[in-house]
Structure formats: structure tokens, C-alpha cells
N, C-alpha and C positions, 0 to 999 in steps of 0.2 A: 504494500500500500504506500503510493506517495502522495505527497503535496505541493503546493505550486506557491510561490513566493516571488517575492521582486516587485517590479513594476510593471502595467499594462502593458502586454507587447512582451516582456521579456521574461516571460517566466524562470523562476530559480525552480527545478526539482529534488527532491529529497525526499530518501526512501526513509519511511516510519516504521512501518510495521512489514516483518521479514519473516521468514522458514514456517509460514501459515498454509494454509490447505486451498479454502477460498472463500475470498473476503466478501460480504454483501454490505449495503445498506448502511454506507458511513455516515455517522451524525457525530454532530458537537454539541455537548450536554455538561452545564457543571466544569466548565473548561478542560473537558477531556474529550479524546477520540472514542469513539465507540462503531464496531464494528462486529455483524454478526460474520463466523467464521463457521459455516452447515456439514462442513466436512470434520469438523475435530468437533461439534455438535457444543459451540461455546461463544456466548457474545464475553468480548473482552473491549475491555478499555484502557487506555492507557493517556501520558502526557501527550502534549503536543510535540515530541522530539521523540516520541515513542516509547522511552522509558517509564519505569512502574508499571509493566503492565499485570491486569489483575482481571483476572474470570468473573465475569459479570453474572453469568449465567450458567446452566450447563442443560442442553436441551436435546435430550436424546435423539427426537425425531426432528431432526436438522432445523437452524434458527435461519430465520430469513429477516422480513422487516423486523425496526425498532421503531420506539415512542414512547414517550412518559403521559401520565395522565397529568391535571395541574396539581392535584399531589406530590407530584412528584415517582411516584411509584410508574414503572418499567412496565411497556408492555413490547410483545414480543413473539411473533407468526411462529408455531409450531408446523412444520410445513406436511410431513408424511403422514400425520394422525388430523390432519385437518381442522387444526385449533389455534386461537389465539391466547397467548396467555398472561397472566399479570403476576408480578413477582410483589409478594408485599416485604412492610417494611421489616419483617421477621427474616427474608432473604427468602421464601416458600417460593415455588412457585404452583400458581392455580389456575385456572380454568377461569378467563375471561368472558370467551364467546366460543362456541361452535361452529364451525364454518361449513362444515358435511353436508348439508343439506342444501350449502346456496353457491357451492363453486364448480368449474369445471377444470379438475387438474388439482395440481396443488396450488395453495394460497403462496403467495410471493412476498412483492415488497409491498412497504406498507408508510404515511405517513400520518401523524396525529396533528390535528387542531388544538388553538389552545382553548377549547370548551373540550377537551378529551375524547373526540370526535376520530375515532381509525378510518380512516381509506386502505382497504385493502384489495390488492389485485391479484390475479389468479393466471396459471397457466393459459388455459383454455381445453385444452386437449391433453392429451398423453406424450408428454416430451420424452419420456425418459423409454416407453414402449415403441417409439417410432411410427407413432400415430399423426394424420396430415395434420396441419397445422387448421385451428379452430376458433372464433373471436369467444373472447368472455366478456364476463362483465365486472363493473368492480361493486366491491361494497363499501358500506358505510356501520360502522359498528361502533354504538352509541356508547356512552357510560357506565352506564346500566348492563352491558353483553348486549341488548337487543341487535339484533343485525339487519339490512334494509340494501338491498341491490340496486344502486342509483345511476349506474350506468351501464348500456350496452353497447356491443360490437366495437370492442377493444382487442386488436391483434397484442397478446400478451406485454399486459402492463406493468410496466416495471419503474426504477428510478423516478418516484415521485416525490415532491415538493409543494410547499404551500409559500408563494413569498407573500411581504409585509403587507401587501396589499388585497391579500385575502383570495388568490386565485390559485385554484390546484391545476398545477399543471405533471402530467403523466405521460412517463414515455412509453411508447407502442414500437416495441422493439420489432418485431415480424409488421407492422404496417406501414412502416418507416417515417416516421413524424411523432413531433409530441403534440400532445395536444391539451389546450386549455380549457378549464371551466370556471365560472364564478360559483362560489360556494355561499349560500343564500343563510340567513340567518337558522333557518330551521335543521341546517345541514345539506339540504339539497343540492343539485347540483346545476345549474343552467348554462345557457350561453355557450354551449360547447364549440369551440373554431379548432384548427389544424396553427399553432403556438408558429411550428418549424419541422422542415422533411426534410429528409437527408438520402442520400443515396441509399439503394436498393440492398438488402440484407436479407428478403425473403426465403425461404424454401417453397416444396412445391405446394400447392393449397391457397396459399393466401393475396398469389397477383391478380387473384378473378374477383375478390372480393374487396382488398383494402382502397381506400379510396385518395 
């Protein structure tokens, strides 16, 4: 894992974090890195120069997105059992939401609102069985656990953000573009446009459909 430093135009790079599996869903929380890593089945965080680093988590059925509630307490995509989970301030972790019932594939990255609001996205299909590629949808998973599917026909979304100004924007890796929405006060989702596309990254499946 690195990071990018200097000034606009010149980036400094510098590698952080090293001899890892594979890294998801970098955040900065409490002025440390935070990084779920699905193959050593462990979100870890550490300094900004990558030292101290310390096992956040340890998540058997691979960690994908992260998020804090405004608690402060960790939540954190359990990706092969199809759960999302919250770690309280005892260090437990537990059963936030369910997600079995409302994804296609495994749940992925994920990013929280500061009303404690998860965006989470999902495969779509069977990546890992070599099944065509397939749009999902994302969710939205309340405070509470309730769960609520607020967007469709997302070619596997991934690398999501919320900036200051209140707009999720999510990237559609297999559609090739991110794309924006306004997130309304109730959590919904509107206004959906095409953010930024990028060259063509598909497999087969998804050139008949993504737009």
C-alpha cells in the first residue's frame, strides 16, 4: 500500500504498508491508516509512515468495506457469510445486518455516512465460479441493521466515497465509469449521472449492457 505526497503534479510515492496478502478499502480514521486485508482475514491499522501497526479486527470470512458508526464503533463487510458487522467497544464483534437475502454475489466495499448510514455494494454475479458478469444493486443499511436496496444496474461496485458535499459517488468497475448520486436526507439516493468513464476493463457479459 502507498501514498502520494508533494505537490499537485508531482507526486512523492511511498510505500506504507508491505508483505500483506491484499489490501481493500483504505480509510483515515482517528489519524491512522486503516485497511481491510481479506486474505490474512484482518483489518489492520496503523501510523501514517506505516508503523505500529495493530489488528483491528480479525474476520474469518474475509473483511472487505470499512466504516464507523458516529459512535465511533467499526463496522465492517463480512464478505463469504454475507454479513455486515459491528465491533463494539468490548472489541466483540457482532452481527450488524444481514445481507443474504438482498445481494447478488458477495457484498464488497462499503462506505458510511455521518448519520451511520452503510452503502454497500455487491458483486453481482459469481466472480470467483467464472460466472458472466451481472449488474447489482447497492444497498443502504440503516443504524438500526434494517437494510433497503436503493440502487440498480451497477456493473460491480466498488471504491466508494461520500465527499463534503454530501454526494456518493461509486465506482462501477466492469461498467467502466463512476458514477454519482445525491444522497437525500432520508438516505435515498437521487440524481444519478455517469461522475467519469474510463477506458474499457470489461469481460464478456457486460459490453451489451453497461451504458
Amino acid at each position: 500500500m502507498s501514498v502520494q505526497g508533494g505537490i499537485p503534479g508531482e507526486p512523492e510515492i511511498s510505500v506504507v504498508l508491505k508483505d500483506r496478502a491484499f489490501l481493500e478499502c483504505p480509510r483515515w480514521h482517528d489519524d491512522r491508516i486503516w485497511v481491510a486485508d481479506f486474505y490474512r482475514h484482518e483489518v489492520v491499522s496503523a501510523a501514517v509512515d506505516g508503523q505500529d501497526l495493530r489488528v483491528e479486527a480479525t474476520v474469518p470470512q474475509q473483511p472487505s468495506g470499512l466504516g464507523w458508526l458516529p459512535d465511533g464503533r467499526l463496522l465492517v463487510v463480512s464478505m463469504r457469510d454475507h454479513k455486515l458487522l459491528r465491533r463494539e467497544t468490548s472489541g466483540e464483534l457482532v452481527v450488524h445486518a444481514d445481507l443474504a437475502d438482498h445481494v447478488d454475489g458477495y457484498p464488497n466495499d462499503m462506505v458510511v455516512d455521518s448519520h451511520g448510514r452503510a452503502y454497500v455494494g455487491n458483486f453481482g454475479f459469481d466472480l470467483m465460479g467464472g460466472a458472466d458478469v451481472a449488474p447489482s444493486g447497492l444497498l443502504r443499511v440503516d443504524p438500526d441493521g434494517s437494510v433497503t436496496r436503493v440502487a440498480e444496474d451497477l456493473w460491480f461496485a466498488n471504491g466508494s466515497v461520500i465527499t463534503d458535499d454530501g454526494v456518493l459517488m461509486v465506482d462501477e468497475t466492469f461498467g467502466n465509469r463512476v458514477s454519482a448520486f445525491d444522497i437525500e436526507p432520508d438516505g435515498s439516493l437521487t440524481n444519478r449521472r455517469s461522475w467519469r468513464r474510463s477506458a474499457s476493463c470489461r469481460p464478456r457479459g457486460a459490453e451489451r449492457h453497461a451504458g
